[in-house]
N, C-alpha and C positions, 0 to 999 in steps of 0.2 A: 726799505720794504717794497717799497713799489718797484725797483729795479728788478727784485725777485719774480715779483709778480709777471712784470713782463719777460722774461726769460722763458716761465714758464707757459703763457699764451706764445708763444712763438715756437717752443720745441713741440706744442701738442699736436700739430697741425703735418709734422713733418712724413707721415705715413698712415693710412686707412685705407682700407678697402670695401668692396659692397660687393654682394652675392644675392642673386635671387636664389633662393631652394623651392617657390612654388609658387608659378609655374616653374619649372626646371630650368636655372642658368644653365649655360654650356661654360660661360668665360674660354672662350677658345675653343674647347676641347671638342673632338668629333667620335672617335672612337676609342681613344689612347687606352692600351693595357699597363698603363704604368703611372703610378700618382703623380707626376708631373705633367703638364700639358708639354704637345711636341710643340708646338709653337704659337707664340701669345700674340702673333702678327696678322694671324689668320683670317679674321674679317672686322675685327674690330679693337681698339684702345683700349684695356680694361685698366688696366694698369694695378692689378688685384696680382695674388700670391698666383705661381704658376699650379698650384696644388689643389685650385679651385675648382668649381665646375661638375655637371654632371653628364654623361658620356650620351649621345646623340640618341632619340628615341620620341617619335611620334606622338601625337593626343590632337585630338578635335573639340571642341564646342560646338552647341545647339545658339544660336542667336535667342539672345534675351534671357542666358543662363549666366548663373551667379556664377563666376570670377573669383577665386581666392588668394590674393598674393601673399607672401612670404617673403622674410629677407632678412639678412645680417648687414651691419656694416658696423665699422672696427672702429672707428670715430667716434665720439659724441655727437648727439645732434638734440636740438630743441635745450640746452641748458647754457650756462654761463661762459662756457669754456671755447666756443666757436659757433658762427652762424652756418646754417646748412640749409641745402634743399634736395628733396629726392623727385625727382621726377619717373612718371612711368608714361613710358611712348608706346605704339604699336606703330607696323606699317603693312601693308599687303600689298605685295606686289608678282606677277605672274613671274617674272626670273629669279625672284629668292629661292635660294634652297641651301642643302647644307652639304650636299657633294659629297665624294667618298677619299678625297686626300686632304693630308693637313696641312699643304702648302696654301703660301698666298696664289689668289689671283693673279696672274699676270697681269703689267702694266702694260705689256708691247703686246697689240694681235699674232702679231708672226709666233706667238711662242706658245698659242692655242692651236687647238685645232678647226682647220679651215679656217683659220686667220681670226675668229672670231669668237672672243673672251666670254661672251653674257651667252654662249648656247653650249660651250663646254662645261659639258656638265660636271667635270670629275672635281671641278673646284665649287668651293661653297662660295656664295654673294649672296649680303644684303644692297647695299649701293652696286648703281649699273656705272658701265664703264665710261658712258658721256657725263654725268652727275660729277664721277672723281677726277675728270678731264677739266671739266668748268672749275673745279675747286684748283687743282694743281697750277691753273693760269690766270685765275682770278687775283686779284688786289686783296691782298686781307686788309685789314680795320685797322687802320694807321694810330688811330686814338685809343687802340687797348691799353691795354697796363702793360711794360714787359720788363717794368725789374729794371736789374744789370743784366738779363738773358741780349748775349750775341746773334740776334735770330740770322740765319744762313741766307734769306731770303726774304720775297715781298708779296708773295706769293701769301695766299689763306692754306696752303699747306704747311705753312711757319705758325707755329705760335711761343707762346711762353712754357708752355707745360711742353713741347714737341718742339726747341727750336732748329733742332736738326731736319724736319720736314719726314720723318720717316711715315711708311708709306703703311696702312693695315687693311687689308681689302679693299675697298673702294672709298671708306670712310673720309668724309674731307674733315681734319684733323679740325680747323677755326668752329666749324658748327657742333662740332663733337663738343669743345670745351664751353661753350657759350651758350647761355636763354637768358631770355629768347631770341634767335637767329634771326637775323635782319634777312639774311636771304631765304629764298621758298624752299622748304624742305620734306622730304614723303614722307619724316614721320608725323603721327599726330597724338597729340597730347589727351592723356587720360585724367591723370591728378597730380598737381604739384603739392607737394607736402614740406611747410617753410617755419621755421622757427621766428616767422617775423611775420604775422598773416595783416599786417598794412599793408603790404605790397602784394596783396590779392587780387584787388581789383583790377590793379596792373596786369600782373598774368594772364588773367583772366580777357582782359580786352586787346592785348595784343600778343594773344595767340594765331598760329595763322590757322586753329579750326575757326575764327569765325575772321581774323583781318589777312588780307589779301599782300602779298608781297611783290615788291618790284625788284629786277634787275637787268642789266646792260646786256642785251648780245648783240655781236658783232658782225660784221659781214663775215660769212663764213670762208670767201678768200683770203681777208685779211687775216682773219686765224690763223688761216693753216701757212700762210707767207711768215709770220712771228713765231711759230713754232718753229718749224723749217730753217728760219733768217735768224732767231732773235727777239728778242723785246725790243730793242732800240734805248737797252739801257734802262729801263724804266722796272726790270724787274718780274714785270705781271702785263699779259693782253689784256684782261677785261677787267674792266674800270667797275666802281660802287658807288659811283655817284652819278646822277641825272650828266649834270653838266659837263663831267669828263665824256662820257657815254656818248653822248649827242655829238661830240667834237671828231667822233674816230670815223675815218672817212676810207672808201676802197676805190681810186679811180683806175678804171680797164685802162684806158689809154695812156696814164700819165705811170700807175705803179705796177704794171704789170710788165714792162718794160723798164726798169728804173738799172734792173740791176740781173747778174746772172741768176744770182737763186731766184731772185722774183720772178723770174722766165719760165721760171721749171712749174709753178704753180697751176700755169694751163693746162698741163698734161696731168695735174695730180687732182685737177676740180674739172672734169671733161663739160659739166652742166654750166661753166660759165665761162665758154672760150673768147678769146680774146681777135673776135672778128664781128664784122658786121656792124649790127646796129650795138652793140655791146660793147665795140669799141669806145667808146664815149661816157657809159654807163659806170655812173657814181652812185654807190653802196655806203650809206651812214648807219651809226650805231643806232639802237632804239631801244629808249629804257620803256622795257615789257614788263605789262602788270600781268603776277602770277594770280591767279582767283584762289580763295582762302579755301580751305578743305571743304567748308557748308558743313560743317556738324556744329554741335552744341560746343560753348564752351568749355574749356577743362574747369573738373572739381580742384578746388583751393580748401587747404585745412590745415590746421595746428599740424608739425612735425607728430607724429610719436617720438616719447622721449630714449635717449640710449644714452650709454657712458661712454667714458672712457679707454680703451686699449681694451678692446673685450665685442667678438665677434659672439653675441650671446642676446639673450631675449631681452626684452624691454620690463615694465612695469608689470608687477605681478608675477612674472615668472614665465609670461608667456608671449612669443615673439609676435613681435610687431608686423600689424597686417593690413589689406585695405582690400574691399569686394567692390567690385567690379560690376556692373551685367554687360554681357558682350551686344554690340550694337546688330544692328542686320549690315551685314559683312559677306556672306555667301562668298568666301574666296578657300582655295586650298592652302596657300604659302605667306603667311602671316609670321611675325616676330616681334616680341616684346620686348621693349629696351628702357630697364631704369637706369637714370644717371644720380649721382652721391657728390653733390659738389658740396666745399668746407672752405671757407674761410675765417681770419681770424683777425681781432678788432682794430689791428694795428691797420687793416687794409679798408678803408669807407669804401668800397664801392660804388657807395649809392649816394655819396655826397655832392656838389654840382664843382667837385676838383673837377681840373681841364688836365685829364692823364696824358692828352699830345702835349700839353707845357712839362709833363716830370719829362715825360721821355726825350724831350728834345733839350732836358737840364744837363744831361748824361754831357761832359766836354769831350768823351771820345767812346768808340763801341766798346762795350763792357765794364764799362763805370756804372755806378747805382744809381737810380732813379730816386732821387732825393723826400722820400716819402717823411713829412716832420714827425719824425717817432720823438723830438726833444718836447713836443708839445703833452707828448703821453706821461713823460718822465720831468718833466717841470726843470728843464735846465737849457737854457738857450740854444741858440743854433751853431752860435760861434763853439760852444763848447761842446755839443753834442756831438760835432763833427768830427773834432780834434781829439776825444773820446771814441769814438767809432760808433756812436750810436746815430748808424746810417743802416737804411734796409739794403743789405747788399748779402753778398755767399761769404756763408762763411765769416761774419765779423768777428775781429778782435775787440773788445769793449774795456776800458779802464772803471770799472764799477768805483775806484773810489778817487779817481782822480789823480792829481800831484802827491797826494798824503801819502798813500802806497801804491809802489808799479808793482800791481797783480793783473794782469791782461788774463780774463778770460775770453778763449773762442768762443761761442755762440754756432749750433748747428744748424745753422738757416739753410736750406736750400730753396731757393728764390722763385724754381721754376714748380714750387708746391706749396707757394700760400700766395693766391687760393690752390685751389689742384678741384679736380675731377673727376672721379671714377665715374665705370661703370659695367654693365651686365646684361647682357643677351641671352634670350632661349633661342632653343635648336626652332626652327622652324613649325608651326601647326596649323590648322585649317578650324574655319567657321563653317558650319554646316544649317541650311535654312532648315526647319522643324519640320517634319510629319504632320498629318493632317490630324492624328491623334494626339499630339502634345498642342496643337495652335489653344494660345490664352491659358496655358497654364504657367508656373512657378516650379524651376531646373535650379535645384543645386546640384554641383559638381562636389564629387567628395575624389579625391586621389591620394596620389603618396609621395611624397617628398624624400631625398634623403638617398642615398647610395650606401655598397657592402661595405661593412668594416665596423671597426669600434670608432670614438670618438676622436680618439690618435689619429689615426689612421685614415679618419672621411675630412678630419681637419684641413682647411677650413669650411668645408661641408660639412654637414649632417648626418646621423644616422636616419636609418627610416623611422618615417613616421605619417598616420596619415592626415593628409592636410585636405579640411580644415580637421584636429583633432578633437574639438568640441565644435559642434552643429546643434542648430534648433530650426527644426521647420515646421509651417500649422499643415495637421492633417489632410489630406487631400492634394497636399504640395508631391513635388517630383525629386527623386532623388539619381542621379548619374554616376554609376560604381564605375572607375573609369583610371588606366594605369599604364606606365609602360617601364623599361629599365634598360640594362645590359647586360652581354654576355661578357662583356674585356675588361671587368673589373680587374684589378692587381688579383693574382692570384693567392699572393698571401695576407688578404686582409680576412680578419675575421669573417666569421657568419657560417650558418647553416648551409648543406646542401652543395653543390656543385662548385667547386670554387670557380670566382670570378663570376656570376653569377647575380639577378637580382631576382626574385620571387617573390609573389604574397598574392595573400587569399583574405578572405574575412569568415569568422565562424563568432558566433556570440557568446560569451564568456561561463563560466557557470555561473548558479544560480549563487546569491547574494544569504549569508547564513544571518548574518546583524547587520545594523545600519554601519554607514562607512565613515560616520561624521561631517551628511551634508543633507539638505535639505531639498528633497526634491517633491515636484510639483505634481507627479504624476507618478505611478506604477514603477518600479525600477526590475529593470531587467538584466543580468547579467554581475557581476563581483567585480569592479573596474578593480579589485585590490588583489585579483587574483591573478594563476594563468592558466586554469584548468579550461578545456572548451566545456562548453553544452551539447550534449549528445542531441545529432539536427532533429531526432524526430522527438524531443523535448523541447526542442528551442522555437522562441518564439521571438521575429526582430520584422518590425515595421509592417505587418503584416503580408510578408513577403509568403508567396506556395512554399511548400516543400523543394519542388523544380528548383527556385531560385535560388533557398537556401544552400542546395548541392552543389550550384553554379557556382556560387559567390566560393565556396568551402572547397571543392575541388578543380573548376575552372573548367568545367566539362564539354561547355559550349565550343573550347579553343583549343583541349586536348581529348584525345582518346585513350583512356586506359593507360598504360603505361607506368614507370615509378615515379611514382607519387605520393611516395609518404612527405617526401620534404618538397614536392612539385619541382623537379627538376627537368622532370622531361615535358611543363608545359611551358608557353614563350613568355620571353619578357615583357609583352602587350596582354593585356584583359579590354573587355565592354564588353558590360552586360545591358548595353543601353537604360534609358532613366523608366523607372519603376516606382508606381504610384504610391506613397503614404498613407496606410489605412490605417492602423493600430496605433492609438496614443500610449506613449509612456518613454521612459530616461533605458534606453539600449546601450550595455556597454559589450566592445564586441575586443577582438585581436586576428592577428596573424600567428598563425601556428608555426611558421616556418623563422620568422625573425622577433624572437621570444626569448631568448638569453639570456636569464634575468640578471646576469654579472653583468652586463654590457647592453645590452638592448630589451627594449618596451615596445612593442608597436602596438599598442591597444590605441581606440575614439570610444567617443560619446557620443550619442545622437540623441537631444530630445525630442518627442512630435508632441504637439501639442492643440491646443482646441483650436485657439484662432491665430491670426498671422500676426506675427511679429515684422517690425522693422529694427535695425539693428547699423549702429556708423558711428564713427570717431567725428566729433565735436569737439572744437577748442574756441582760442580767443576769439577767432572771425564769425564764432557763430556756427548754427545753423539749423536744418527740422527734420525729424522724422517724419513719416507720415502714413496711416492707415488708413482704412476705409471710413471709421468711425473715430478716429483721433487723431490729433496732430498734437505734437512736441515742439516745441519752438525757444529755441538757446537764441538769448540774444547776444549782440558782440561785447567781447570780455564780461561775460556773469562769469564764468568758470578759467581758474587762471593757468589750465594746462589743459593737453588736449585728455577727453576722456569717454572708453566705449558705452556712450548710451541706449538701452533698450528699449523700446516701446511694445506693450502686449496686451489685446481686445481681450474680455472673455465678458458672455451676456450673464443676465442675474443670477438666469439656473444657473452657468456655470463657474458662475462667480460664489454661490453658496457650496456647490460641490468641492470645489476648491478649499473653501474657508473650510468646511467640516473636516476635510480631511487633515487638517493642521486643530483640527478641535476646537476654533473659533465660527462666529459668525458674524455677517453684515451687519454693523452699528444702527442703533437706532432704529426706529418704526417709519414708516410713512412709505410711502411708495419709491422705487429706485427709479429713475428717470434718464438714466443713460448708462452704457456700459460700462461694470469695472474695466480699471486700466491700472497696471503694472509697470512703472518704471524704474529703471533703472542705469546706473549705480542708486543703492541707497542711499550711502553714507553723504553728509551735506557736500553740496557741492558747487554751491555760489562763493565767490570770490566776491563779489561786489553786492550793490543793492539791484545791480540790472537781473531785468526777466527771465527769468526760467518759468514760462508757460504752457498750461495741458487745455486743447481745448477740443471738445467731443459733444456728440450728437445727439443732442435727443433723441431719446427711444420711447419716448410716453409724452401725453398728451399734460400739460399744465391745468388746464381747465380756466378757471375762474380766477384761480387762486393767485395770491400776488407774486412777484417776480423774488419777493424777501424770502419766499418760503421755500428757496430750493440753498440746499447746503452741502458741502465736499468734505469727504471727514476724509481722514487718512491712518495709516497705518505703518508698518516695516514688517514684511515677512518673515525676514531672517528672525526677528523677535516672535515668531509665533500670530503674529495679528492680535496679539494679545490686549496691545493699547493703543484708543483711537484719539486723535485732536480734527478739530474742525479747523480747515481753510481759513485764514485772515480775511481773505475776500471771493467772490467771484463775482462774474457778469455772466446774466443769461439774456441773449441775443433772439429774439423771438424772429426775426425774417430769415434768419438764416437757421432755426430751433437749434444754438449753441451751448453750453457753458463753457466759459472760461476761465481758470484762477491760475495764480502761481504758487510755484513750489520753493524750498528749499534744498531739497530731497527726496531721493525714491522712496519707493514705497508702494503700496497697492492704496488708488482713490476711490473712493463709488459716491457717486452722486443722491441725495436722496431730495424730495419734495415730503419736508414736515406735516404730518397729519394735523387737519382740520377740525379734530373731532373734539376737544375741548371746546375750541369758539364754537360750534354747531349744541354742545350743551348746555353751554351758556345761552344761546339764543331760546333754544327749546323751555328750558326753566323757570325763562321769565315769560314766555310763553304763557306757560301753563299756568304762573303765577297772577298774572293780568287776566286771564279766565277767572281762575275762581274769584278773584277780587270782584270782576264784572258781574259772576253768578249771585255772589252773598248777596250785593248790591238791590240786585235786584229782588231775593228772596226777602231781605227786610222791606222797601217799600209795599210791600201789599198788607192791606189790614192794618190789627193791630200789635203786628209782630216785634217791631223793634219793641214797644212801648212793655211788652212784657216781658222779652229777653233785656231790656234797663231796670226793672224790677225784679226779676229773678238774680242780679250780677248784685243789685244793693241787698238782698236778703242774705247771700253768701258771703257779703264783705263783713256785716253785720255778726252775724255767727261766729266769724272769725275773730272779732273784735272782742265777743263774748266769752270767747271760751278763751282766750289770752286772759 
C-alpha cells in the first residue's frame, strides 16, 4: 500500500502551471491574434500552457492604493499532496518595457540597432543586458540538487529545471528557479504565501528588501580576456564565493602579453592600456556588498488552499486572492512577477542533507542522485537499488520483487520535482497622488479576463470584474479603471466587434424579493438578474448622473459613435477614483459581456459606515487592525489559512444595524466601546491558542469597578437573535482597552452593567436608618412610649378576649 502511495506523490508533481488574471498575466504574449503565444522565450520562463496569457495593454496605480491579485495554478498547494510556495515580486526599472515584436532580445549588440540591445526599443525587457551577462558567466551553486539532470555547463545559466542553458530574455535561469537568491537581485518581494509558515521568519529576514547581498566582480579586463580566450577550463569567470573571488588577479604586464588573444584586449578596453604607469598595475577580484532594497520586509502567510489538476478557484468558490497597497513608487515601467514553486516529499529540501555528497554519488554524468527513497518505502538500500527504487528518469520498479517480474515504469521526469513556474504582467506605472486624494483610502476595481467562452479563454478566464465582491467605509475612494485588446482570436465568442474587449458598468435593475442573503445595508440592484437600471433611476455609490453616463457609455474616451455594444470606444477606460458617499449592497453588470449561456460579468460593491480591515490569516498568525480595534490570531489557533474581517460601527449605528435585522443591543447599562463585527463566523480555533478582539474605550468607567464591564456576543447570519457573554475579558485602564477572546465571529458590543440596583439598595437602608433614628427619638420625650406600651397591652388583651 505504501508503494502505491508513493507512486502516487511522485506522478502529482509532474505538470502545473500558474497564471495571474489580475493584475493581467501576459505569460509571453504581446499582441498575438491567435490562442497560442508566438513565443514562450520571449522575456521570461513560464513554463505554463502556450494558450495562456492576456494580450499587452496598460493600467496605472495611485501609491497607497489597494492592489487586488488574482490567480490560477494547476497544482495543489497548502494540502497533503505536495509542498508549495507562491511568491509575488515587482520590480521598476526605467528600460522595462514590452516592445512591439515577439521575438527574444538579442544576446549579441550587433544584432540591435546601433549596437545597442537595452535602447532598442522594438524588443520587450524586463532584465538589462549586463544583469544576463553576469548570470551567463557566473558559477552557478555547485551544492544544488540536480538529479541525474546532465547540466551542459557551470555556468548559473544551467540548472536542473533548464539544463540545457536556454536563454529567455534576459532572465538568469538559476535566480529564476531559486528563493531566496543568494545573489542581488532587482526584484523585490511583496508576500510569500507557504504551505509551511515555520519557515517565515526565514523568508522574512533574508529577504534582500531588508538583508544586503554580496558578489564577486572581476577586473573588467579579465572578463572580457575569458570571454574572448576562454574560461581556462573552469567553465564560469566569476566566482560565488569570498575566497575564490579575492584569488582572481588581472596583471598589465605579465597577462596582457601572455598570449595573442590576450594582446587583442588592449585595443578592445582602450581606458586600460597597456603602457605607462599601468604597465605594472595588478587588478584583483572584490567581493562587493550589494545594499538590500531598504523597504519593509515581505508579508508571510498560510498558502491559500487549491487541489489537484484543476486551474480553478479555491475555498468557497471563489479564487484565491491577496491585497496589496502599492508602496510610493512614482515610476512609469513596473512589473509583477509571481513564481508557483511544488515540490514533493520524497525531496527534504530543507533537511541539513549535503546535496554536493548526492551529486558527487552520481559514478558518471547522468547516473541518479541517490536520494534514500528505500527509507520512504521501508526496504533497505541493497534492495531498493536492485528494484529500481532509485530517483532517477523514468524508473523501472519491481513492486513486488523476486515473487513476480512485473516492472512497472514510473513517469518521473527529474528535471520537475521540484519545478517552478511562473507569471509576468505586461508592464504599468505607479503614479504619486493629487493633492485632492493625499490621506485618503483608493480601491482599484478593474477587470480580469479576455474574449471568449471558457473553452476558448482556457487556461484564462472569461471577464469578470476583479475584485468581484468589494466592501469599502463610506467616504473611501473608489478607482473604475480597465484596459484590453483589439487581436483577440477572431472566432472566440462574445458580443460586439470580433476580436475585441469592451466593458462598461450600469447598475442592475431593481431587486423584486430577497435573493437569499443577508445584507447589512439598503440593496441596490438584482445581482440575479441582467436587466440594467434605467441611469436616470439608478442610483450606485452616490455617483452624479455625469458619472453614471461615464461609467455606462465611456463618454469621457469616446464620442458618439456606435455604441450599442461600445465598439467604436478603446480598449482602455479611467474615470479616475471617485469619492464614496451613498451607503448600501450595489450590484451592478456590463451590458456588452452578458451572455447568460456563457458569460456573467456582474460585482458587488458594499459601502458601509465605518472601515473595515479585511486579510488571509493562517497558522503563522497575524492582526487586523482599525482605528478603534484590533484582531489579533495568534500562531496555529486556526489550522488553515482563513479570510478574516474586521468592522467599527459606533452605538447609534450599531442599534441601526440591529433594528434593521429586528433585533437589539443585549442587556441595559451603558455601551462602552464600539460594536465590532467579525468575521468568518463559523468556529474557527483549531487549538486553545488566542483568537483576540481588543477595542477602545468610548465612555468613561467612572467609579465603578473593572468586574462590571461585560462582552456579549452574537451571529448575524442567525438574526442576532441570541446573545452569550464572553468567558473573560480584561479592561486595561492606561491604555482605556478591553480585551477578550473569541471562538468565532459574530457581532460583540461591550456594555458597563448598571449600578442601579446597589444604588437602591444603599438608598433603602438609608431611608430605613432615618426613620429608625426618627421614631427613636419621637418616643424619648414625655410620656410617650409608656402609653404607646399600654395601649399595645390593652389590644393584645382584647384579643385574647374575644378568642
Amino acid at each position: 500500500m505504501k508503494v502505491f502511495v508513493l507512486l502516487a506523490l511522485l506522478v502529482a508533481a509532474a505538470q502545473a502551471d500558474v497564471y495571474l488574471h489580475q493584475p493581467r498575466g501576459s505569460n509571453n504574449r504581446l499582441d498575438e491574434a491567435n490562442r497560442d503565444r508566438n513565443n514562450a522565450n520571449r522575456l521570461f520562463d513560464s513554463q505554463n500552457n502556450n494558450r495562456g496569457g492576456s494580450n499587452v495593454g496598460g493600467i496605472y496605480y495611485y501609491e497607497g492604493s489597494q492592489v487586488h491579485f488574482e490567480w490560477t495554478n494547476q497544482h495543489s498547494c497548502n494540502d497533503d499532496n505536495n509542498h508549495c510556495e507562491l511568491i509575488i515580486q515587482y520590480s521598476c526599472e526605467s528600460a522595462m518595457r514590452d516592445g512591439s515584436t515577439t521575438r527574444t532580445i538579442p544576446d549579441n549588440p550587433s544584432q540591435c540597432r546601433g549596437f545597442n540591445c537595452e535602447t532598442d526599443l522594438k524588443y520587450g525587457m524586463h532584465e538589462n543586458f549586463d544583469y544576463y551577462q553576469n548570470c551567463k558567466y557566473r558559477s552557478r551553486n555547485m551544492g544544488l540538487f540536480i538529479a541525474d539532470r546532465n547540466l551542459n555547463g557551470k555556468s548559473a545559466r544551467f540548472t536542473r529545471q533548464n539544463n540545457g542553458g536556454t536563454r529567455r530574455g534576459y532572465e538568469c535561469p538559476e535566480e529564476r528557479d531559486y528563493y531566496p537568491y543568494w545573489g542581488p537581485t532587482q526584484w523585490k518581494d511583496v508576500v510569500i504565501m507557504t504551505s509551511d509558515v515555520t519557515r517565515c521568519p526565514y523568508y522574512q529576514n533574508t529577504s534582500q528588501n531588508v538583508q544586503p547581498r554580496f558578489a564577486c566582480q572581476v577586473p573588467d579586463p579579465y572578463f572580457q580576456y575569458r570571454k574572448r580566450c576562454g574560461t581556462g577550463g573552469k567553465g564560469y569567470i566569476i566566482p560565488i564565493t569570498q575566497e575564490e573571488c579575492e584569488m582572481v588577479s588581472w596583471n598589465y604586464n605579465r597577462d596582457a602579453r601572455s598570449t595573442v588573444c590576450a594582446k587583442s584586449i588592449t585595443a578592445y578596453d582602450p581606458t586600460h592600456p597597456v603602457t605607462g604607469e599601468n604597465s605594472s598595475l595588478v587588478l584583483w577580484g572584490q567581493w562587493v556588498e550589494y545594499p538590500s532594497h531598504g523597504i519593509a520586509a515581505p508579508d508571510c502567510q498560510e498558502a491559500p488552499w487549491s487541489r489537484d489538476n484543476h486551474l480553478g478557484n479555491g475555498i468557497g468558490g471563489f479564487p484565491n486572492t491577496y491585497n496589496w497597497t502599492i508602496p510610493s513608487l512614482n515610476h512609469n515601467f513596473c512589473v509583477f512577477r509571481m513564481r508557483y514553486n511544488i515540490s514533493t516529499s520524497e525531496i527534504d529540501s530543507w533537511s541539513s542533507t549535503n546535496w554536493t555528497d548526492f551529486n558527487a554519488d552520481k559514478p558518471r554524468p547522468g547516473q541518479p542522485t541517490y536520494i534514500p527513497i528505500w527509507d520512504q518505502v521501508r526496504i533497505n538500500e541493497t534492495t531498493a537499488r536492485s528494484r529500481g527504487y532509485v530517483f532517477r528518469q523514468n524508473p523501472v520498479v519491481h513492486m513486488f520483487g523476486d515473487t513476480k517480474n512485473i516492472p512497472l515504469r514510473l513517469a518521473i521526469n527529474t528535471n520537475q520535482f521540484s519545478r517552478t513556474f511562473q507569471d509576468r504582467t505586461h508592464t504599468f506605472a505607479v503614479r504619486t497622488r493629487p493633492e485632492e486624494l493625499k490621506d485618503t483610502v483608493i480601491h482599484n476595481v478593474q477587470v480580469r479576463g479576455k474574449r471568449g467562452n471558457i473553452v476558448q479563454t482556457y487556461p484564462g478566464v472569461e471577464y469578470d470584474f476583479a475584485p468581484n465582491r468589494l466592501q469599502v467605509a463610506q467616504g473611501e475612494y473608489i478607482h473604475f479603471q480597465w484596459t484590453g485588446s483589439n487581436t483577440n482570436p477572431n472566432n472566440n465568442a462574445g458580443q460586439g466587434k470580433q476580436g475585441t474587449d469592451r466593458h462598461n458598468i450600469v447598475m442592475l435593475e431593481e431587486p423584486r424579493y430577497a435573493e437569499g442573503m443577508l445584507d447589512r445595508t439598503e440593496v441596490y440592484g438584482k445581482f440575479g438578474g441582467s436587466y440594467p437600471q434605467h441611469l436616470s433611476n439608478a442610483t450606485f455609490l452616490g455617483l452624479n448622473f455625469t458619472d453614471l453616463d461615464t461609467l455606462a457609455l465611456l463618454d469621457t474616451h469616446q464620442f458618439r459613435g456606435e455604441m450599442s455594444e461600445l465598439d467604436d470606444a478603446g480598449t482602455y477606460f479611467d474615470m479616475k477614483p471617485k469619492k464614496v458617499t451613498e451607503i448600501g449592497t450595489y450590484h451592478y453588470m456590463c451590458t456588452r459581456n452578458n451572455n447568460f449561456s456563457n458569460r456573467s460579468q456582474k460585482g458587488r460593491l458594499a459601502v458601509v459606515l465605518q472601515a473595515t480591515a479585511t486579510d488571509v490569516i493562517g497558522r503563522f498568525g497575524g492582526t487586523l487592525a482599525l482605528q478603534s480595534a484590533v484582531l489579533s490570531v495568534s500562531a496555529n489557533a486556526v489550522s488553515t489559512a482563513l479570510v478574516f474581517t474586521i468592522s467599527t460601527y459606533t452605538d447609534v449605528q450599531c442599534q441601526k444595524f440591529l433594528e434593521g435585522m429586528g433585533s437589539a443591543i443585549y442587556g441595559t447599562g451603558l455601551t462602552v466601546t464600539d460594536c465590532v463585527v467579525i468575521e468568518p463566523e463559523g468556529n474557527f480555533l483549531a487549538t486553545g491558542d488566542e483568537v483576540s478582539v481588543t477595542l477602545n474605550l468610548t465612555a468613561s468607567l467612572g467609579s465603578s469597578p473593572l468586574s462590571s464591564v461585560k462582552v456579549f456576543g452574537t451571529l448575524v447570519s442567525d438574526g442576532a437573535r441570541a446573545w452569550t457573554q464572553t468567558s473573560d475579558n480584561t479592561v486595561d485602564t492606561s491604555t482605556r482597552t478591553v480585551t477578550f477572546n473569541i471562538a468565532h465571529g459574530g457581532l460583540y458590543v461591550t456594555k458597563q452593567s448598571s449600578s442601579a440596583p446597589l444604588a437602591s439598595l444603599i438608598m433603602t437602608l438609608v431611608v430605613v436608618a432615618f426613620l429608625m433614628v426618627a421614631v427613636a427619638v419621637y418616643m424619648s420625650r414625655g410620656d410617650r412610649f409608656n402609653k404607646v406600651r399600654r395601649g399595645l397591652s390593652y389590644a393584645i388583651l382584647s384579643f385574647r378576649s374575644e378568642v
